[in-house]
N, C-alpha and C positions, 0 to 999 in steps of 0.2 A: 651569157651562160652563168648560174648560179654554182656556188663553192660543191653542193652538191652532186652538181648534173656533169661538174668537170672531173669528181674525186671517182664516180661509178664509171664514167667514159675512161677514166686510166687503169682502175681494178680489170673492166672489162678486156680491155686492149692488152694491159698487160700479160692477164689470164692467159689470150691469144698470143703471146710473145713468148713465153713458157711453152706453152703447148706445140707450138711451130719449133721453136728451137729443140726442145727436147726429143721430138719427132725427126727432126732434122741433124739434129747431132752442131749445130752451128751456134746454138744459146742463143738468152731471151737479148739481149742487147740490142742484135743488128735489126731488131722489128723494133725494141722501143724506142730508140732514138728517132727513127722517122714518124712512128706514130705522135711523138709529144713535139717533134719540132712539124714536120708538114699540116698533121691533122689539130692539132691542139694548139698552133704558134706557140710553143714554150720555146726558149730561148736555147741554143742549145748546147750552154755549158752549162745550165740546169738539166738539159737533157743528159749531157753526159757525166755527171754527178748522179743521177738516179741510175743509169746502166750499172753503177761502177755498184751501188750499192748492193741492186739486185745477181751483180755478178759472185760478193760475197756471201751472200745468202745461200743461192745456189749451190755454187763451188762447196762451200763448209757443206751442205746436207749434202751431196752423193759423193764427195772426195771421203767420208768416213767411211764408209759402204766398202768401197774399192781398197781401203787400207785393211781393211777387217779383213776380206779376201786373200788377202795378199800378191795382190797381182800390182798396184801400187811400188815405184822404186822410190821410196823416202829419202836417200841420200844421195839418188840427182837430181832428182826436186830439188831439195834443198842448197845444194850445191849449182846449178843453174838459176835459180830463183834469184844467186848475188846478180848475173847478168841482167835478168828481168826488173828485179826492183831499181836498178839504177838508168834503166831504159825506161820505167815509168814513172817515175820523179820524172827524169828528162824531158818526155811525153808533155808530163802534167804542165810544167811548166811554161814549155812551148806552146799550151794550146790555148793559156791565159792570155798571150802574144799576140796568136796568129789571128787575122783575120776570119771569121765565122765562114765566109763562103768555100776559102780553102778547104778547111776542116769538111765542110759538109762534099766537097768534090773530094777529098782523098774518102771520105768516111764510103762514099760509093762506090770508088773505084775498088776496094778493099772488100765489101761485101760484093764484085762480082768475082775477085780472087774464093775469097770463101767459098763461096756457091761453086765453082767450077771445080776447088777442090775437094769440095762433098761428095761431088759425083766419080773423082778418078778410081778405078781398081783398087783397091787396097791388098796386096799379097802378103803374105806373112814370110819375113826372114829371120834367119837366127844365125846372126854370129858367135859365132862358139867362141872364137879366139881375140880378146881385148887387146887396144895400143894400149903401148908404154905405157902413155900417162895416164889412162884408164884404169890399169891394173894399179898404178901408182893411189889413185884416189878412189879404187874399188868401188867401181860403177857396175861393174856386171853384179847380175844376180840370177833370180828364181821367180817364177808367177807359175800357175796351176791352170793345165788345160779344161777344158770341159769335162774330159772323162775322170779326170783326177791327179791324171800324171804330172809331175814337177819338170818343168822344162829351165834348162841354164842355157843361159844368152850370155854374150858381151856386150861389146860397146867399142865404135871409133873413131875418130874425128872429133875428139874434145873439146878441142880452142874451134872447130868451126862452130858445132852445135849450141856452144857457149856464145858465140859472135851472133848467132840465129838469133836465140834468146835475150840477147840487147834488143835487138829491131822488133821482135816479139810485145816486150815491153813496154817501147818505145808507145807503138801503132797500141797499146793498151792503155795508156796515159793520154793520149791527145785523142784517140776519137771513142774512148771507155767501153771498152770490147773485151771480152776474154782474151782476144786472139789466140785463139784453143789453133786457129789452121797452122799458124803462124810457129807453134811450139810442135807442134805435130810434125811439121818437116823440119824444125831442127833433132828431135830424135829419130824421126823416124827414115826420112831420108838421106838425112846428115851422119848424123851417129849411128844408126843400122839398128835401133833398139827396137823388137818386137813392135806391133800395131798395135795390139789389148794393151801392153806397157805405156808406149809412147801417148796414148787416146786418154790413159787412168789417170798420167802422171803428170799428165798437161792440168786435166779436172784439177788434181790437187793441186797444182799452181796457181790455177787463176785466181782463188780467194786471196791467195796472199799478194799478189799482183794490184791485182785492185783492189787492196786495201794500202797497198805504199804510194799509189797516183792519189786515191782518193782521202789522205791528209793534205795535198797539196789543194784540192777541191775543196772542203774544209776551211780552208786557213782564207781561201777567196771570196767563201761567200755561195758557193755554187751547190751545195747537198741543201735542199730543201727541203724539209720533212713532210711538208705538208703533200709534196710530189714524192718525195723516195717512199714513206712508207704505202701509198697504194700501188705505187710499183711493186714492192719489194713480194707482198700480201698477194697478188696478181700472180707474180711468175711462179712463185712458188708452188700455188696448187694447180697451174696452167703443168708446169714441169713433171708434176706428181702424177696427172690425168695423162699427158703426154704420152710418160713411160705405160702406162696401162697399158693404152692404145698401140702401143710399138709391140708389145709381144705379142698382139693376133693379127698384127698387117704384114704385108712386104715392105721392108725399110727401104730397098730400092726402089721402087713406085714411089714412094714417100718423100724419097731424097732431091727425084727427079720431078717431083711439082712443086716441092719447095725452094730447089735450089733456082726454077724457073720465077716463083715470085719473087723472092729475095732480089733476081737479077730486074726485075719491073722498079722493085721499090730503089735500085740503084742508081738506074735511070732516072729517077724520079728526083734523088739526094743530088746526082751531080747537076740536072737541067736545073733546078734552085738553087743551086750553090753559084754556077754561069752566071745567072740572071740576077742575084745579088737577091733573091728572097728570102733567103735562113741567114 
């Protein structure tokens, strides 16, 4: 296969990786890693060094969107994010370690967690009244319904949501994943923080997430540009054409073909991973 005919096979694929994820609400990640390790034999802490990059790309262009909005909560973001970034160093580290086939069996078993949580009900709750330490660290706030109206939430469960967001991190650092599912039941199920909140605030997490695993990738050797940049180039307008597509379909139909491939290509990451071929 010529430099060529491998660089349009990852723009393409990627493209595809964007488009699914963003349709699917799951990100381009959990498609490219198995496209560049199953279909392309890249290695796949090269593979997960281009995830990470294209998770930053991503993340940065629609986490601004959602701040401009104001439905974004900037100061538990940031304030969770000390959990996240020290679970993705940790991650990072660890996956340098680990043997390859592990990674690629957890990396499956994690995309069929994803996929199954794409599809749950999502109800919208609103805590009115914050714990202690909540109130202490002013975590409730404000986001704008669709008709316009300003709705105030709180927030509960601190230290668990905070404890999520380590593991969040972590699963972001070793198999280079937004893990958007992973941060979305720490606010949202944990902490009790709105779904439009909890879904926004995750987005703006992940860029800064994987960009603290992906200096550890960096410093190893594993971000290759000659791979990140048609990744990167790929999801990006794959994510952009995505969203088009989302607002004249059923995101449910949508959810529930995706989250069914997703579940093949997992199948597919762990039977390779068993059998010692990634």
């Amino acid at each position: 296969m010529t430099i060529l005919t491998f660089t349009l096979i990852m723009i393409l694929g990627a493209f595809l990786a964007g488009f699914i994820g963003s349709l699917s609400g799951l990100g381009g990640g959990i498609i490219i890693i198995p496209l560049l390790t199953i279909i392309l034999g890249v290695d796949i802490h090269y593979a997960i060094g281009a995830a990470l990059v294209s998770v930053i790309a991503t993340s940065s262009g629609s986490a601004a969107a959602y701040v401009k909005e104001g439905i974004t909560n900037m100061r538990m973001g940031i304030f969770l994010e000390i959990a996240t970034t020290i679970g993705a160093v940790c991650g990072a580290l660890l996956s340098t370690i680990a043997p390859t086939s592990f990674i690629a069996v957890l990396f499956g078993l994690t995309l069929i967690f994803s996929a199954i949580n794409s599809l749950r009900k999502k109800e919208e709750h609103i805590v009115l009244e914050s714990s202690p330490l909540a109130k202490k660290l002013k975590l409730d706030g404000t986001y704008p319904s669709h008709d316009g109206e300003v709705i105030k939430y709180g927030t509960k469960n601190v230290i668990g949501g905070f404890s999520m967001m380590g593991v969040a991190g972590m699963m972001s650092g070793l198999l280079g994943i937004g893990s958007g599912a992973f941060k979305v039941i720490a606010m949202d199920n944990i902490m009790r923080v709105p779904f439009k909140v909890s879904t926004t605030t995750s987005n703006f997490m992940m860029g800064v997430t994987a960009m603290a695993s992906s200096v550890i990738y960096i410093q190893k050797g594993y971000i290759e540009p000659g791979i990140c940049m048609p990744v990167v180039i790929g999801v990006l307008f794959g994510a952009m054409a995505g969203a088009k597509i989302l607002v004249r379909t059923n995101p449910k139909k949508l959810r529930i073909f995706f989250a069914c491939l997703i579940f093949v290509l997992a199948i597919n990451m762990i039977y390779n991973g068993l059998n010692g071929k990634i």
